[in-house]
BARO-552074 format. One record per residue (C-alpha): chain; x, y, z. Coordinates in steps of 0.25 Angstrom, whole numbers, plus 5000, padded with zeros to 4 digits. Layout:
<recs>
<rec 'A',<X,Y,Z>>;
...
</recs>
This chain:
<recs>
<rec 'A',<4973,4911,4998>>;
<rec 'A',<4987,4912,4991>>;
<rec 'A',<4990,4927,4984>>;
<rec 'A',<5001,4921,4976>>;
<rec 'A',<5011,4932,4984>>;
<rec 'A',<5022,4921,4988>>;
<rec 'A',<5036,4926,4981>>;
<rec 'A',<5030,4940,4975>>;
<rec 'A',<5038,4951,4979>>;
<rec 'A',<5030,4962,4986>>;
<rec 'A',<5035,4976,4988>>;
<rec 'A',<5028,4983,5000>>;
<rec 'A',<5028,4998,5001>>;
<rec 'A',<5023,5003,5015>>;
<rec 'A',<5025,4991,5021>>;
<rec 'A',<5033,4992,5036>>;
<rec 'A',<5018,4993,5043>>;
<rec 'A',<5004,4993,5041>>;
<rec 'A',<4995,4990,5028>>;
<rec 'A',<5009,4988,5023>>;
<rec 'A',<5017,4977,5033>>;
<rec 'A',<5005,4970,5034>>;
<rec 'A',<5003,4967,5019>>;
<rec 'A',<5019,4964,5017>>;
<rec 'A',<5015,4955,5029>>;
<rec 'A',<5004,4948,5019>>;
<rec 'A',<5013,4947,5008>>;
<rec 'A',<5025,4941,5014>>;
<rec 'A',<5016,4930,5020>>;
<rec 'A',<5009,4927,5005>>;
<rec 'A',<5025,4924,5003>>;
<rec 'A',<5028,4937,4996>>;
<rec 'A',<5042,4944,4996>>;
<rec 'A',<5039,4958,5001>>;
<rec 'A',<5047,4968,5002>>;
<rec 'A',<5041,4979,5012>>;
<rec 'A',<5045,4996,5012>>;
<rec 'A',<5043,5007,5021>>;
<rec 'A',<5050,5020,5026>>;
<rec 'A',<5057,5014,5037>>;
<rec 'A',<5067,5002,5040>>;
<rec 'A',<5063,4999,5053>>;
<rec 'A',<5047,4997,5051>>;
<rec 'A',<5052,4989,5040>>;
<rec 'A',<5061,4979,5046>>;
<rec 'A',<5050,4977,5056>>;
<rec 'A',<5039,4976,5045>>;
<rec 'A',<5048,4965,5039>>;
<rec 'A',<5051,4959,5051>>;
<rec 'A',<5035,4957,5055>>;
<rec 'A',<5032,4952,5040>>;
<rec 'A',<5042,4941,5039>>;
<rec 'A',<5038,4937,5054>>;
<rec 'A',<5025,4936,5051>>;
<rec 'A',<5024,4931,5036>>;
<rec 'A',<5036,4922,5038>>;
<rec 'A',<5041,4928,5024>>;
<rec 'A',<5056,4932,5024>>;
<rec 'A',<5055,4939,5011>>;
<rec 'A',<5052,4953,5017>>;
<rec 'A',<5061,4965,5015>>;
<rec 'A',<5059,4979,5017>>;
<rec 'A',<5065,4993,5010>>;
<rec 'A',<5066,5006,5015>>;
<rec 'A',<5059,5013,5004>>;
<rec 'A',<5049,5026,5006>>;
<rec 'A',<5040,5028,4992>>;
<rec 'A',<5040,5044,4994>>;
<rec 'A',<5054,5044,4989>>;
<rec 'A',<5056,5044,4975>>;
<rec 'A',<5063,5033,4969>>;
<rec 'A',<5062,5023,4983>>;
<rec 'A',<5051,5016,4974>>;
<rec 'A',<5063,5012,4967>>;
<rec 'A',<5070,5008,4978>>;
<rec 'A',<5058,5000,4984>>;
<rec 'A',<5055,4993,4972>>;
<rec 'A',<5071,4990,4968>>;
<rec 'A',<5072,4983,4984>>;
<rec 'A',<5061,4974,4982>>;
<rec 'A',<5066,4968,4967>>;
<rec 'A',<5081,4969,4976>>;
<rec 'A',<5075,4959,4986>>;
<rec 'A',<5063,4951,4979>>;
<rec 'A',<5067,4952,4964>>;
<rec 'A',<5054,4957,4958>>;
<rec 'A',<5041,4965,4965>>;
<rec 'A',<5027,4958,4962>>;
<rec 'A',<5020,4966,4971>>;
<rec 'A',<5019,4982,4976>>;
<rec 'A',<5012,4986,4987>>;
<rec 'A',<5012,5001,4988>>;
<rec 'A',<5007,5005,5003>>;
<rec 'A',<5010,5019,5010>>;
<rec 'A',<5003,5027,5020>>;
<rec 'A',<4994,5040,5018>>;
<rec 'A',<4997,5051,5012>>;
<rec 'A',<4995,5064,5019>>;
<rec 'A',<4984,5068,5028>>;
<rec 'A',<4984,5082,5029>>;
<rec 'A',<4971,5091,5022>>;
<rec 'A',<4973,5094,5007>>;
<rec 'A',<4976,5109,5010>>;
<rec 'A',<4987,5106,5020>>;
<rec 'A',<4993,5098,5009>>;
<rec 'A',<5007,5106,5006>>;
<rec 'A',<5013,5104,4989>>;
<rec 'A',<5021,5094,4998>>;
<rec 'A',<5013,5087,5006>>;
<rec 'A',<5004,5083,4992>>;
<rec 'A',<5019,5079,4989>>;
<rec 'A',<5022,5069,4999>>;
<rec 'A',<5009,5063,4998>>;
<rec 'A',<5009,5059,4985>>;
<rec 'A',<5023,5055,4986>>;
<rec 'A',<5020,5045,4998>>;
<rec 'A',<5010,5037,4993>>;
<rec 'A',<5006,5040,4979>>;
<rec 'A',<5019,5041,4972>>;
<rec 'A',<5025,5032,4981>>;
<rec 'A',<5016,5020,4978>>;
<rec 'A',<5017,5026,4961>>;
<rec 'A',<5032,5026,4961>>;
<rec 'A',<5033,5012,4967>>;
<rec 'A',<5023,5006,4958>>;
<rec 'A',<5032,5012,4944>>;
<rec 'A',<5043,5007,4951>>;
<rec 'A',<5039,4992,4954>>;
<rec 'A',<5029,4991,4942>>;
<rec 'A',<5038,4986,4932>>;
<rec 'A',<5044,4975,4941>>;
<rec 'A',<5029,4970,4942>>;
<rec 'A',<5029,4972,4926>>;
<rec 'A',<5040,4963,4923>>;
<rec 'A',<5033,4952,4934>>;
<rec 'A',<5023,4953,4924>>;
<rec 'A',<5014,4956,4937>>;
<rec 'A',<5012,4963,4952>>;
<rec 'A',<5005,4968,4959>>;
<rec 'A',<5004,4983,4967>>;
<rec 'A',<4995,4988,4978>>;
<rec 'A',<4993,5002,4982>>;
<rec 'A',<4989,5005,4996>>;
<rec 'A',<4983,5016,4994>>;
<rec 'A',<4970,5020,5002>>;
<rec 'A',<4956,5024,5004>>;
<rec 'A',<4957,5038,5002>>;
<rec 'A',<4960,5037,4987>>;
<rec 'A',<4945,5036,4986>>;
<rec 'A',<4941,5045,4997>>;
<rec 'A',<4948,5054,5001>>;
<rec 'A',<4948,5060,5017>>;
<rec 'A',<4943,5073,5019>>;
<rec 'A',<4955,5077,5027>>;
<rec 'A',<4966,5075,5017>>;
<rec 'A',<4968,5072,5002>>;
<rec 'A',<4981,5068,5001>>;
<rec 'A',<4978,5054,5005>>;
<rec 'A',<4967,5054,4996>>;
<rec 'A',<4975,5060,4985>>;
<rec 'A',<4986,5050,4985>>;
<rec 'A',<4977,5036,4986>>;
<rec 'A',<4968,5041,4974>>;
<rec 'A',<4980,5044,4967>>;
<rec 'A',<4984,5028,4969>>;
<rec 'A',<4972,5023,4967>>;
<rec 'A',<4972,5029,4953>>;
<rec 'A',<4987,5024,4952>>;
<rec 'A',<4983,5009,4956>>;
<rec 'A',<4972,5009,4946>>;
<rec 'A',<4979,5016,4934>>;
<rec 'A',<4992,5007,4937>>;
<rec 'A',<4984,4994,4938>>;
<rec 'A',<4976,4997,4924>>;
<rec 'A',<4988,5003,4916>>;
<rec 'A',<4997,4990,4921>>;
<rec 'A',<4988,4979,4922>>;
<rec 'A',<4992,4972,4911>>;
<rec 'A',<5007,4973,4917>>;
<rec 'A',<5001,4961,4927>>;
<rec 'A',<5004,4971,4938>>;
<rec 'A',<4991,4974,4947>>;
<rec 'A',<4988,4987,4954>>;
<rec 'A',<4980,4989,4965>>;
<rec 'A',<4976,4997,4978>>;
<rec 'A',<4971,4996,4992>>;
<rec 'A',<4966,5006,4999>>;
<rec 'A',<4966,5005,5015>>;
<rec 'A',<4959,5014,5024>>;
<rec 'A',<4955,5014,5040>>;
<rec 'A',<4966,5004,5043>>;
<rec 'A',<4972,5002,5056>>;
<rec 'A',<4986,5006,5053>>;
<rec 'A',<4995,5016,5064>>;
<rec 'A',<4990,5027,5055>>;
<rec 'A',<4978,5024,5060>>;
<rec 'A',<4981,5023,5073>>;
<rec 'A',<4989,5035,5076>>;
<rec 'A',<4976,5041,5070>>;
<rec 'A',<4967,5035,5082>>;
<rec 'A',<4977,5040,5090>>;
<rec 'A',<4976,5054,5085>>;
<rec 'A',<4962,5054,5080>>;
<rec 'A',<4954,5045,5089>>;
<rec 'A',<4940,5051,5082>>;
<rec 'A',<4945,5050,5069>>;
<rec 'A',<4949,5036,5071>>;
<rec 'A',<4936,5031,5077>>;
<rec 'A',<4929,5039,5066>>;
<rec 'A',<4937,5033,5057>>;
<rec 'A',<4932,5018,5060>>;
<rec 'A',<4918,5021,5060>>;
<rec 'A',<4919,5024,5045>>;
<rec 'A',<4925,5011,5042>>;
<rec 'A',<4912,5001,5039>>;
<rec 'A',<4919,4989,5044>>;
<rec 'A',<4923,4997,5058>>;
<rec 'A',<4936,4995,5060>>;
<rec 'A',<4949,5000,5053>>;
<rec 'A',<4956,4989,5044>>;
<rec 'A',<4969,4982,5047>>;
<rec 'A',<4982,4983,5038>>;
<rec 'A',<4980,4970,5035>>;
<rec 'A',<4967,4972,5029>>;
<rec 'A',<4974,4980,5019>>;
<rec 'A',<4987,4970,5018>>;
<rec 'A',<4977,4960,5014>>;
<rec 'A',<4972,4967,5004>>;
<rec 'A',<4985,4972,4997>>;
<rec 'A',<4992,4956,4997>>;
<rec 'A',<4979,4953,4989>>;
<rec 'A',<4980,4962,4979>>;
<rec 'A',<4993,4960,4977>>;
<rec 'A',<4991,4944,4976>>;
<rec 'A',<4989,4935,4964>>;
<rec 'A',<4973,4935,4971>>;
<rec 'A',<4970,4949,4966>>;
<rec 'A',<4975,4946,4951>>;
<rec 'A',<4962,4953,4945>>;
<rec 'A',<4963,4966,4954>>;
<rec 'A',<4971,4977,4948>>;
<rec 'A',<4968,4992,4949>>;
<rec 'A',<4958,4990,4961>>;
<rec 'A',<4960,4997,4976>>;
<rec 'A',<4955,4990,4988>>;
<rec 'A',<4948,4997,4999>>;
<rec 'A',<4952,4992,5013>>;
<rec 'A',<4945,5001,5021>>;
<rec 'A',<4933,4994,5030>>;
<rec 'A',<4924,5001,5021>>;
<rec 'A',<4927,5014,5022>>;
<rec 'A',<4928,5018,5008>>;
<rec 'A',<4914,5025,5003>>;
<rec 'A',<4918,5026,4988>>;
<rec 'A',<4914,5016,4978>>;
<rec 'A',<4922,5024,4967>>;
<rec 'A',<4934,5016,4964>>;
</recs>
């Protein structure tokens, strides 16, 4: 199937391991230019290194950039246009935000959580928007999670953030769609990632419990995900806009979108 991805420029945020390397993977073997960011330069070279090996694309870069530091959105986005000339696609991907109970969350805590992964992925989204504009088209994935819509029981934060981002992605993608620039969300949950393994390691209950309450049984692979991010952000999902995708085995109850 082509996607119509060969030549666009993607700029991939989270993208050194993961949900993240393996969908900079995908893109760069659709032909895509990508241009990958994390928080640290080593993980990225090797990202980098593994992406071009196994895509056989040479157009991949990297920048050192962390999104809860005001004003690196600027930096990212600025790198990218540096080294590709223009940014057709955004894909915002971050971890968690905290797991700790609401009441051990300090004023600061509540800080950095929001920072992290909500403002993080809003700030980068302002900041390559109106390159998309001018294109006349883009696209933007949020990676955002299946706590949005249900919440744990042992943390809010989490929660707190993704719902926040599912509400951005669907206000962004209605207010902008006549902008040509689509806006939508994917939201990940139960898959086999080292978060999840240090967990099993920790938690060997937990993590047992935690697959018996996936339908399909079994956790889902990065790929999974990866799949369905390049879709979204491919000339096959020109309809969808304002829309999140639960990647999760089953394991979302809620039919409340």
């Amino acid at each position: 199937m082509e996607l119509g991805l060969k030549g666009k420029s993607v700029l991939l945020v989270g993208a050194s391991r993961g949900v993240g390397l393996e969908a900079a993977t995908m893109f760069a073997t659709e032909g895509a230019n990508v241009m990958l960011i994390g928080r640290s330069e080593e993980s990225l070279r090797q990202a980098v290194a593994r992406v071009k090996k196994e895509s056989g694309n040479r157009n991949v870069e990297f920048f050192v950039g962390d999104i809860r530091e005001r004003e690196s959105h600027l930096r990212i986005v600025e790198a990218t246009v540096a080294k590709f000339g223009t940014i057709n696609i955004l894909v915002n991907n971050a971890g968690a935000a905290l797991a700790n109970p609401n009441m051990d969350m300090t004023d600061d805590l509540w800080t950095e959580a929001l920072h992290y992964k909500l403002l993080g992925y809003i700030r980068t989204t302002m900041a390559a928007f109106p390159i998309m504009r001018k294109n006349g088209g883009g696209a933007i994935v949020n990676v955002v999670g299946g706590t949005g819509r249900e919440p744990y029981s042992w943390t809010s934060s989490t929660g707190v953030v993704n719902a926040g981002l599912l509400n951005f992605t669907k206000s962004t993608a209605t207010q902008y769609a006549a902008s040509g620039v689509r806006v939508n969300a994917v939201n990940p949950r139960q898959i086999d990632t080292k978060r999840l393994s240090d967990f099993r390691t920790v938690e060997p209950d937990g993590y047992e419990r935690t697959i018996a309450e996936i339908p399909l049984g079994r956790l889902g692979r990065p790929d999974e995900v990866a799949s369905i991010i390049v879709f979204l952000s491919s000339d096959r999902s020109s309809f969808i806009t304002g829309t999140a995708i639960d990647v999760d085995g089953g394991a979302t109850r809620s039919v409340s979108f």
